[in-house]
N, C-alpha and C positions, 0 to 999 in steps of 0.2 A: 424947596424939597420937603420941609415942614409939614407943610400946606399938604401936597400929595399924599406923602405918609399919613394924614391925617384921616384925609377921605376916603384914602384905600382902606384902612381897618373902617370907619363909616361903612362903606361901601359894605365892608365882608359881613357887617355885623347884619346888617338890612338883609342884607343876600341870605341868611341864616337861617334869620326867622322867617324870610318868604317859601325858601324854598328847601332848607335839610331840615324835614320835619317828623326824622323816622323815630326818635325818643318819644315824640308825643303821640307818634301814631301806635307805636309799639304797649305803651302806658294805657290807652283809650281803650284798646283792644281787650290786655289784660283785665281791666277794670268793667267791661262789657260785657265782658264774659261770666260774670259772677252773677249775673240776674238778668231777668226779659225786662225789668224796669228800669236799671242800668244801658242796658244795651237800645231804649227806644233814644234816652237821654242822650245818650253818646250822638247815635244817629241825627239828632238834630244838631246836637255842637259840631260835629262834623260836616254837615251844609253848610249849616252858618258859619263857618271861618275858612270853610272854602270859597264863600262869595267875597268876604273879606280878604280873601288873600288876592282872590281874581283882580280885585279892584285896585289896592295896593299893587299888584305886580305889573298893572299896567300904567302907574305913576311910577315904579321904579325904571320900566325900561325908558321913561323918556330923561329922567334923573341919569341914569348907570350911560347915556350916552353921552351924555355931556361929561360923564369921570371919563369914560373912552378915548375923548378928545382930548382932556386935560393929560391923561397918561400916555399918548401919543406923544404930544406936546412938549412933553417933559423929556422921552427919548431922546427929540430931534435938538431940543437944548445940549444936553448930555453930548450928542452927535458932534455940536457945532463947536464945544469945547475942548474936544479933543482933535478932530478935523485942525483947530486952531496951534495945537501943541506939536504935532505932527505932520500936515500936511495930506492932502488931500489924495494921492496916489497910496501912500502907506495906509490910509484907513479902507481905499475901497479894494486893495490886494486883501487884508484880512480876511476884508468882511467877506470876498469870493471865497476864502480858504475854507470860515466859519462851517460851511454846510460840509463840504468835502473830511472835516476833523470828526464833524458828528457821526456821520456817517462811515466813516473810519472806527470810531470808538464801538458806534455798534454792530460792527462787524464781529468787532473786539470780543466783546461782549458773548458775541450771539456762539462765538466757536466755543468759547472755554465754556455754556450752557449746554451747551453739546457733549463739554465730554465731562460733565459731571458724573453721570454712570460711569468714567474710568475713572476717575479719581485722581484727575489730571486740573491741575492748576500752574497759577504764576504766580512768582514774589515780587514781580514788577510788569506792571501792564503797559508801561508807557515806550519800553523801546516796541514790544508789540504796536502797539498804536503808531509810533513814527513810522514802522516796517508796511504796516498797511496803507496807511495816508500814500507813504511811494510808491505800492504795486496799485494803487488804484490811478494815480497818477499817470506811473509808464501802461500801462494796460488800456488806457486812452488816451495815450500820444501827447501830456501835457509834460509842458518843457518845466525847466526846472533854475531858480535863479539864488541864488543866495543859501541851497541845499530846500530850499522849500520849493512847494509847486506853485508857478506862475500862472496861475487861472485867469481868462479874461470871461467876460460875460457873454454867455450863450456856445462857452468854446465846446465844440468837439459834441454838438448836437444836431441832428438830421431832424428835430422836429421844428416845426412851426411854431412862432410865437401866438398864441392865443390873442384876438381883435375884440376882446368883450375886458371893460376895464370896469369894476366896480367898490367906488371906494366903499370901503368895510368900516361901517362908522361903528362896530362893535366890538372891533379889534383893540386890544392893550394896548399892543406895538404897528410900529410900524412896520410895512414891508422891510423886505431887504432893499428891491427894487425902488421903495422911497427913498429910504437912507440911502441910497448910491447915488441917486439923482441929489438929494441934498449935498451930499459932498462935494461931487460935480459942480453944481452949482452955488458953492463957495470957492472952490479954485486957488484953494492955499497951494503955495509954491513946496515943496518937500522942503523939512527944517532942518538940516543936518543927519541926513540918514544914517542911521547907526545897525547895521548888517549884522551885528553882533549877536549869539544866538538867545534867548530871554531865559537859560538857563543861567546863563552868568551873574546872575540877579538872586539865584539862589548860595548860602554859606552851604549847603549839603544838598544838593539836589535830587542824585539819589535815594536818601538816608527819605525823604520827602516822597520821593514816589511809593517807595517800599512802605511805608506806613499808610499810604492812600491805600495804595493796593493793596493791605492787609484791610484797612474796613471795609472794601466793597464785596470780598469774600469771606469773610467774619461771619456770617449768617449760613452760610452754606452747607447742610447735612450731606459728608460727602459716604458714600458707601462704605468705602475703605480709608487706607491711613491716604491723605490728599498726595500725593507726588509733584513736583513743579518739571514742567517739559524745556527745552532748548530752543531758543532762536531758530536751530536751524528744524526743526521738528515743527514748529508753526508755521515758518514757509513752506516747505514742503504740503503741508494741507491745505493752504489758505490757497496753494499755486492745481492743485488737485482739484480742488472745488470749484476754482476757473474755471477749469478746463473742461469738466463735466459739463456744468452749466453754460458752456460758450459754445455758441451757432458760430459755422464756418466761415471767416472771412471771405471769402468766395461771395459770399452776397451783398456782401456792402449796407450791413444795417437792415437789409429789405423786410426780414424776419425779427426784427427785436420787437417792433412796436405792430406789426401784422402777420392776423393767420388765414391761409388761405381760405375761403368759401366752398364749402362741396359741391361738387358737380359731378355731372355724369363722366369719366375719366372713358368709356368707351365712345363717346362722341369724339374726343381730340385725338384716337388714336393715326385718324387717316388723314387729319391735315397736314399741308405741309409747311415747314420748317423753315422759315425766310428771316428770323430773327437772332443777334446773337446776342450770346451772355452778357457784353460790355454795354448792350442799348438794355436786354430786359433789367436788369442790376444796375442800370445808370443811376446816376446825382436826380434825374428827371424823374423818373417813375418811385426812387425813394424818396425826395420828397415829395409828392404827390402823396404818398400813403402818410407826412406826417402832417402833411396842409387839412388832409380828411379827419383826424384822428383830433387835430386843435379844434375845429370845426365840430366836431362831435362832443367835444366839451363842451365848445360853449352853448351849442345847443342846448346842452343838457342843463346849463345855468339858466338861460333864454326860458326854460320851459318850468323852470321853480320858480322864476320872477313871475310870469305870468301867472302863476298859481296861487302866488302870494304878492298881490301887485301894490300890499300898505303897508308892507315891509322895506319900499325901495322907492322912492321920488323916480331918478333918473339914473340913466347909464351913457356910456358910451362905448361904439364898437365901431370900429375901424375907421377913429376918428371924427366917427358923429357923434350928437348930442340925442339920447331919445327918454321918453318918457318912457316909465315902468309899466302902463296902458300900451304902448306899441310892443313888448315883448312879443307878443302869442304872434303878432303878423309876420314878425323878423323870425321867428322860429322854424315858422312853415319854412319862409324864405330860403334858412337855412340846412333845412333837409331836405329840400330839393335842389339844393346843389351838392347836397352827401350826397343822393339818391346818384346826380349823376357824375358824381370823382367813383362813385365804389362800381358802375358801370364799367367805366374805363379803369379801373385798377384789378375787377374779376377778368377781366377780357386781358387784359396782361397775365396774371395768373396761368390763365388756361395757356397762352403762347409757351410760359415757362414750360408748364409739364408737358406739351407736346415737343418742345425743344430737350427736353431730357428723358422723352421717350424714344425719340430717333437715335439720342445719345446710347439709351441701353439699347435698344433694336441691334446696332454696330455691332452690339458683344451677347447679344442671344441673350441678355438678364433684364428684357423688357416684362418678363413676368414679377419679378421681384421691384421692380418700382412700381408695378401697377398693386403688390400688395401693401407698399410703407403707404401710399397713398391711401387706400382703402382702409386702413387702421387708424391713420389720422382722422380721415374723413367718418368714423364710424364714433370717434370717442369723439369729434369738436360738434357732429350732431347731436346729442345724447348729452353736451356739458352742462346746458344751463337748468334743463330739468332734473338731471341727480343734482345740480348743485341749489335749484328749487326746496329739492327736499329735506337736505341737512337746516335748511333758511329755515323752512317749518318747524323743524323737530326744533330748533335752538328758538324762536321765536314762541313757539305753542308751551316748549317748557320757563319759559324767563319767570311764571309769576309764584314758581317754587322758590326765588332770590329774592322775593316780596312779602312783606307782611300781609296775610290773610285770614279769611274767617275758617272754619274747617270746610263749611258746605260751601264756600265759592270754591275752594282748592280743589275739594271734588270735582262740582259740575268743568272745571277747568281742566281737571287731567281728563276725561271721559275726551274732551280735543285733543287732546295732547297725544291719545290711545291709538286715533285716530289715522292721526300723522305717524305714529309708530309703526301702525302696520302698514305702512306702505314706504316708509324706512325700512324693513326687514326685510321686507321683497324684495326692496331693489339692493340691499347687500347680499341677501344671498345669491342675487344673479352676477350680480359684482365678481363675490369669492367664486363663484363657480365659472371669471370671464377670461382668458388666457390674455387677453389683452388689458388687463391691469396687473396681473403675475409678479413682472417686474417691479412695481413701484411695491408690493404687498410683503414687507420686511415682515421678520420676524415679531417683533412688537405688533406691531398692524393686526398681523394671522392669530395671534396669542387673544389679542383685545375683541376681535371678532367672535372667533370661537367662543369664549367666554360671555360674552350679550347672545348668541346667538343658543347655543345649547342650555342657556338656562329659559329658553321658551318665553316666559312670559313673568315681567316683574310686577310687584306690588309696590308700588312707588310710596302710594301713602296708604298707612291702613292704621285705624285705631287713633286718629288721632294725630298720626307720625308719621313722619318721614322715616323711609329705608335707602340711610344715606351711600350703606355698601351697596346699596342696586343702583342709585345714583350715579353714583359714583364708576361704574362699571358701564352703566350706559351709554354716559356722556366721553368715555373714553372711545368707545366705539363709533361713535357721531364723529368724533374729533378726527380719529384715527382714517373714520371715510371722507372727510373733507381730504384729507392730506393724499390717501393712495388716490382722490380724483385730479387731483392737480399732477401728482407726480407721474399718473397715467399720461394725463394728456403731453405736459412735458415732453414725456422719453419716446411719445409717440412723434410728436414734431423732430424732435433731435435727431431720430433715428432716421428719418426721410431727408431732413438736410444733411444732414452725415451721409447719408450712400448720393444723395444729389451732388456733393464734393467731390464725393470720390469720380463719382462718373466726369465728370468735368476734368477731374484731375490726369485722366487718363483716355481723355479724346484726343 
């Protein structure tokens, strides 16, 4: 353990000086700026210790893998020590809980950041954190042993496990998936199970939360004087938020991880209807759309290896062995057989909606699902280019977060101006689209208005940053990422919410 400790400060100090070098860029800069004969000097120090650093960073990445390996290495020690005190079933139950706790916490987390404009807090976070771990639990069907959730691996998942394995020799830690198999494959008998809660281990356990939970909100400017809410007032939101957010059991998953494809919806009005709910919503056709969607990953890793193919020796993918050289062939391979699962999964689609068009025909309200359709289908065409252009505005602005010279920062905004105005077009068609209305809160409408009637800002002038126009912009950008998600959202929600109902009442 010495040893480790030893390398890892090595390691950080190296890492340092290769690469956090914004003091001396920041010093260079200042000190350049004071003369044209300062500033050619600078110029050449600056090449020359970026070839040096080139050269150096490329002897440290062959160094920094080998600490990679060695800090793996040290985990699975770790692993096998305690695997040895405990038993082999009680360390891979944890380690399944591990993700389901984080995840839990930042749930935690994420609500009471929500309601910091109320001025709503807690004096202990942790019965919250127990109350979510079990609504995330029972809300997907996982049983419960010992008052904790009994997770096994892969439980209560409809997607496909991903057939592209590549070991990450850059990684600290190890997988999860390693360590579980390490465990496994020591196959300690359980040593005296002890069911007892790891509370009991505390003299004040309590008294311990409540002082954690005073640091984590310690830092928090809260509006007003903070107020702390009830048990039963965080259930109630956390059970609200669900519900919003939850597509109809009626579909069996079909819509979590797939949105339908637009199509001409007057083409399927006259076919006929030979299929029912229990085959289109089958175990078959939903996983099919999650066999497509692992497949679509790994494609997408398939085609970064092949891009960078001296990054990666070898892989393996559904059990073969291939070199980083055959990627780009496997890749093709591999999208054409997306090309034809998403044939056969739009060709099911279209069956659904003419099966739930006979459905509304029945009740004379076949106009009304030809329009949730059409609103869907109007925002999931139109998604990737508005959300193109928030990409731009946040990318074309990043090098106002960087140290610069004044005239690069210019000719830099002059792009940036660019991508502006064709962000302000498309919000002003935005706020003027009834089909984003809903997601267009108060906040939202306020932050718009505000970038939008001050015309045109001076970002930088004289020298300077104009941090309140910044700052006013970027809220805008942000606030149009959020009503384009939350458009498309309430758009899908709303078409499988009346496709329930219609089903509900055939």
């Amino acid at each position: 353990m010495k040893v480790g400790s030893y390398v890892y400060n090595l390691n950080r100090v190296i890492y340092n000086m290769l690469y956090e070098n914004e003091g001396y860029d920041n010093a260079l800069a200042s000190w350049s700026s004071r003369s044209g004969y300062f500033n050619i000097v600078s110029w050449f120090a600056v090449w020359y210790n970026r070839g040096v650093q080139f050269t150096l960073r490329s002897v440290y990445r062959i160094v920094n893998k080998n600490y990679m390996a060695l800090s793996r290495e040290m985990e699975f020690h770790a692993d096998a020590i305690a695997v040895k005190a405990v038993g082999t079933n009680p360390m891979i139950s944890s380690m399944l809980r591990m993700d389901m706790a984080s995840q839990a916490m930042s749930r935690v987390l994420g609500q009471y950041d929500n309601r910091i404009k109320e001025s709503i807090f807690t004096d202990n976070i942790f019965p919250r954190h127990e109350h979510m771990m079990n609504f995330i639990a029972q809300t997907n069907r996982i049983p419960f042993q010992n008052n904790l959730p009994d997770i096994e691996q892969g439980l209560g998942s409809k997607s496909a496990v991903s057939k592209l394995n590549i070991e990450d020799q850059w990684s600290s830690h190890p997988s999860d998936e390693d360590r579980i198999a390490e465990f496994r494959r020591a196959n300690v008998a359980d040593i005296d199970p002890d069911t007892t809660s790891a509370r009991s281990l505390f003299t004040d356990i309590e008294s311990t939360q409540r002082q954690i939970t005073k640091n984590i909100f310690s830092g928090i400017a809260y509006p007003d004087t903070p107020k702390t809410d009830e048990l039963e007032d965080f259930h109630t939101i956390i059970t609200n938020n669900y519900l919003a957010n939850k597509f109809p059991d009626a579909f069996n998953g079909h819509y979590d991880q797939h949105n339908p494809e637009p199509f001409d919806v007057k083409t399927w009005v006259a076919q006929p209807d030979n299929h029912s709910a229990a085959v289109l919503f089958g175990n078959e056709a939903v996983g099919m759309i999650g066999v497509r969607n692992a497949m679509r990953a790994d494609s997408e890793n398939l085609k970064s290896i092949a891009e960078n193919p001296a990054d990666l020796k070898t892989f393996d993918y559904d059990g073969v062995k291939y070199r980083a050289s055959q990627a780009r062939d496997l890749h093709k391979k591999l999208e054409q057989e997306i090309a034809l699962l998403n044939e056969t999964i739009d060709k099911n689609d279209k069956r659904i909606f003419n099966h739930f068009y006979n459905l509304a025909k029945a009740s004379s309200s076949e106009y009304r699902l030809l329009t949730v359709y059409r609103n869907f289908f109007d925002l999931d065409s139109a998604y990737e280019v508005n959300v193109s252009i928030f990409v731009d505005m946040k990318n074309n602005f990043s090098f106002a977060y960087e140290v610069q010279q004044p005239d690069v920062i210019r000719a830099k905004m002059q792009v940036f101006l660019r991508s502006e105005k064709t962000f302000q077009a498309k919000l002003k068609e935005i706020v003027n689209n009834p089909l984003f209305e809903s997601a267009m809160k108060g906040e939202a409408r306020i932050a718009f208005n505000d970038y939008l009637s001050a015309g045109h800002f001076e970002y930088f002038s004289r020298d300077k940053y104009d941090n309140e126009a910044i700052e006013v912009m970027n809220k805008a950008v942000d606030f149009y990422l959020e009503v384009l998600q939350q458009s498309y959202f309430d758009a899908k929600k709303t078409m499988l919410d009346y496709k329930a109902q219609l089903l509900e009442n055939a």
